[in-house]
C-alpha positions in Angstrom: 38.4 -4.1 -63.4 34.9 -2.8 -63.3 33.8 -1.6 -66.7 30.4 -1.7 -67.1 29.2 -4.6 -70.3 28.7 -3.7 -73.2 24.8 -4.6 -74.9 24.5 -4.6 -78.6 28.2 -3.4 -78.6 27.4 -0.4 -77.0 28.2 0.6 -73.2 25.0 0.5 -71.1 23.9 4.0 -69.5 24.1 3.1 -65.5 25.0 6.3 -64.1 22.0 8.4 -63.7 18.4 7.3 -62.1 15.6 9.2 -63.3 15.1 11.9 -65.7 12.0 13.5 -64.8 10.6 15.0 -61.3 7.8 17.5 -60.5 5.9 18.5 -63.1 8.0 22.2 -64.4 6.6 25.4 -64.0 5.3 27.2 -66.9 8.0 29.4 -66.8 10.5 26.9 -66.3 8.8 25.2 -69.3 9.7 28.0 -71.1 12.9 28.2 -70.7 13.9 25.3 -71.8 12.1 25.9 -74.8 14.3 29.6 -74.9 17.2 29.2 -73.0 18.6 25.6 -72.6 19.3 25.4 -76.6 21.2 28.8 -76.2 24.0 27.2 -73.5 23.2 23.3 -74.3 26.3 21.6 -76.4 26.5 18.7 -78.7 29.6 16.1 -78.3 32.3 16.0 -81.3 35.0 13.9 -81.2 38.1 15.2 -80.1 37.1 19.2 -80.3 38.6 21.2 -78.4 36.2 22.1 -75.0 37.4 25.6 -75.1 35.6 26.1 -78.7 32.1 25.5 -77.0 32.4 29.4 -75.8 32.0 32.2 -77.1 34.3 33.9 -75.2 38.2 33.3 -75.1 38.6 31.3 -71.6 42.1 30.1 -70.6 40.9 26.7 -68.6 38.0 24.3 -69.1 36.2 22.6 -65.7 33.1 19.9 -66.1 31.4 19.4 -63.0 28.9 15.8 -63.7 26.1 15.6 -62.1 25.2 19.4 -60.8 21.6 18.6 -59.2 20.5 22.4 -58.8 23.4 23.9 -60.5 24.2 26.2 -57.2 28.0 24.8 -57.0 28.7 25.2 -61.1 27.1 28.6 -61.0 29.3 29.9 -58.1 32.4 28.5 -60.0 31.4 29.9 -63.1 31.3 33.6 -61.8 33.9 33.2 -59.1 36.6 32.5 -62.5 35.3 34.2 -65.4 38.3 32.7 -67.2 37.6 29.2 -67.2 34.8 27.8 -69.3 32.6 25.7 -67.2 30.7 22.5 -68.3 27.7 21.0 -66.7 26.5 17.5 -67.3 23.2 17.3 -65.7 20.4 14.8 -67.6 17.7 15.3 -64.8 15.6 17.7 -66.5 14.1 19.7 -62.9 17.9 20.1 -61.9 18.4 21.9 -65.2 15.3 23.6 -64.9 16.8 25.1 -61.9 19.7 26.3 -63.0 18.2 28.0 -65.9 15.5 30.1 -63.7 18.9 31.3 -61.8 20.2 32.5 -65.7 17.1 33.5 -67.0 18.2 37.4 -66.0 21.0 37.3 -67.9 23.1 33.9 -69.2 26.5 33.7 -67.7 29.1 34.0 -70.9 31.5 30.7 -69.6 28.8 28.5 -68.3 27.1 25.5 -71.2 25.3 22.4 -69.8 25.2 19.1 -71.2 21.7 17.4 -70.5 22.6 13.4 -71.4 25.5 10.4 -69.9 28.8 12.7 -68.6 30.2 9.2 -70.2 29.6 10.5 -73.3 31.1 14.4 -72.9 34.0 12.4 -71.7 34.6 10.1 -74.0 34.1 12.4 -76.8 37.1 15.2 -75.2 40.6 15.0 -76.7 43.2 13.8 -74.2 44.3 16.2 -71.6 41.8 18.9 -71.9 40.5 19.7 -68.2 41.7 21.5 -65.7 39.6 20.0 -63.3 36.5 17.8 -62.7 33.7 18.1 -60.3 31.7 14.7 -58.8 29.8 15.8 -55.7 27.0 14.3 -53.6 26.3 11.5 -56.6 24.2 8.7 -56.4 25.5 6.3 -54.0 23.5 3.1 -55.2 23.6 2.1 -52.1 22.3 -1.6 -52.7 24.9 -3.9 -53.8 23.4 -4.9 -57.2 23.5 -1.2 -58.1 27.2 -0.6 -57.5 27.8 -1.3 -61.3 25.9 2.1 -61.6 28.3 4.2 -59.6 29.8 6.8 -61.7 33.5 6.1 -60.2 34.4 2.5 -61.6 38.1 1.7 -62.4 37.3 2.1 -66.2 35.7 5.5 -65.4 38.7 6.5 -63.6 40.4 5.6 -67.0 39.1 8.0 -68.9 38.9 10.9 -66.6 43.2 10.4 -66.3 42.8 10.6 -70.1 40.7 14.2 -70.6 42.6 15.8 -67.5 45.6 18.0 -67.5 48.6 17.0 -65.7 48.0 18.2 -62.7 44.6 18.9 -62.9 42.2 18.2 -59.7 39.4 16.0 -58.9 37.1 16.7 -56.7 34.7 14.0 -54.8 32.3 14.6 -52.1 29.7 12.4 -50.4 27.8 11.9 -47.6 27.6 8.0 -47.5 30.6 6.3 -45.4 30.0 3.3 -48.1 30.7 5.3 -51.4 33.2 7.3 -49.6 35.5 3.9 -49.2 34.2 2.4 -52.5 36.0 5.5 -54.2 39.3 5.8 -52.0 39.8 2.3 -52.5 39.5 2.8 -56.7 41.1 6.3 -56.4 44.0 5.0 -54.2 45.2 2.0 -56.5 44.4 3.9 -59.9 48.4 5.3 -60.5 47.4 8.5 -62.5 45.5 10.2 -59.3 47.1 11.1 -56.0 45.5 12.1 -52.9 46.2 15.5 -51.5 45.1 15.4 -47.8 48.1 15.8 -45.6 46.3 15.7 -42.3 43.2 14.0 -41.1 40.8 17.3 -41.0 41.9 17.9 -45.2 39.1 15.7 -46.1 36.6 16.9 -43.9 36.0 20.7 -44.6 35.5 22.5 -47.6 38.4 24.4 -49.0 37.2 28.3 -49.5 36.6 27.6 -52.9 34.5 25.0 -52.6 30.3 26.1 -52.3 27.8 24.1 -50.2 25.5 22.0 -52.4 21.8 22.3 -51.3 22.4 18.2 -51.5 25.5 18.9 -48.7 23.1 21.2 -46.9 19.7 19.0 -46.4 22.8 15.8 -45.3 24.2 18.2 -42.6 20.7 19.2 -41.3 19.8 15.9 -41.5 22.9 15.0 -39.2 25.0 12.9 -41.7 28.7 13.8 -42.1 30.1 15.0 -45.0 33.7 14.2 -46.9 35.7 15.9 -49.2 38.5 14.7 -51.4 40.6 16.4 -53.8 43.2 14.1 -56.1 45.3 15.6 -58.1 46.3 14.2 -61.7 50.0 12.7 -61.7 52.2 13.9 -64.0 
């Protein structure tokens, strides 16, 4: 329905904007020098996510796109028995996060620093337990839509890599992006929606941490949405 085209016979990389920010502080510098290649992972076709830690963990989560890394840290420590993936190729996000591990790596966290698409699309099938897409880019100009990460195709392969069962979770702060994806979400047959009352998609369940990108849109008076689908069985 909305894949994006292929180029050379390869699919283009519309998802993310820019790589770079600030210029890094020398210790940040540093760690990802030290650090980053300690908890960074490479894709392989079809291995099994759970093998990308070094501990035994019972559930693997990938939250794309984590900006400073505050929500994927807090998920991290909050179930020490799910391995957690970050996909995050905007090197000061990263940079962030890493400065919050510096005193001590957390055991079930690794990062991914290139296209989610391609962590995705190298997972065997059903191997998630849930997936994490909150405050992305909203491309808010029409011409940019094609460069929204939830596309029909995308939708695709995330039913593929999750568990029966397993939950996706959406939040956004732009009313546009916010119908773009319950209108794709709504007609793709392998998610359903689990609000049950009107107020279910506007507050946070308990488990669910503020993003610093969720804090500056509340200050800023915008209002915030929350969705959870669940993968069909």
């Amino acid at each position: 329905m909305e894949p994006n085209p292929p180029e050379g016979g390869r699919r283009q990389r519309r998802h993310f904007g820019r790589r770079k920010g600030p210029a890094l502080s020398a210790h940040q510098a540093g760690l990802l020098q030290t650090l980053l290649p300690r908890l960074r992972i490479e894709t392989q076709s079809a291995r099994d996510p759970r093998s990308y830690f070094s501990a035994a963990v019972s559930d693997v989560w990938l939250e794309i796109g984590f900006g400073g890394g505050e929500h994927l840290l807090w998920q991290a420590e909050a179930n020490p028995r799910v391995g957690l993936i970050g996909a995050e190729p905007y090197v000061s996000g990263v940079a962030k996060l890493l400065s919050k591990l510096a005193p001590g790596p957390t055991p079930n966290l690794r990062l991914y620093t290139e296209d989610a698409a391609d962590i995705i699309e190298a997972l065997p099938d059903a191997s998630l337990g849930r997936v994490f897409v909150l405050f992305p880019d909203p491309w808010p100009k029409t011409r940019h839509h094609k460069r929204r990460f939830v596309q029909m195709a995308m939708l695709d392969q995330l039913a593929r890599v999750m568990k029966p069962g397993a939950e996706l979770r959406f939040a956004t702060d732009d009313n546009d992006y916010l119908v773009w994806t319950l209108e794709r979400l709504s007609a793709h047959r392998a998610f359903q929606w689990l609000a049950t009352t009107g107020a279910d998609w506007r507050a946070r369940p308990p488990d669910w941490p503020q993003t610093r990108y969720e804090a500056k849109a509340i200050r800023a008076g915008d209002t915030c949405a929350y969705l959870r689908f669940a993968r069909t069985r």
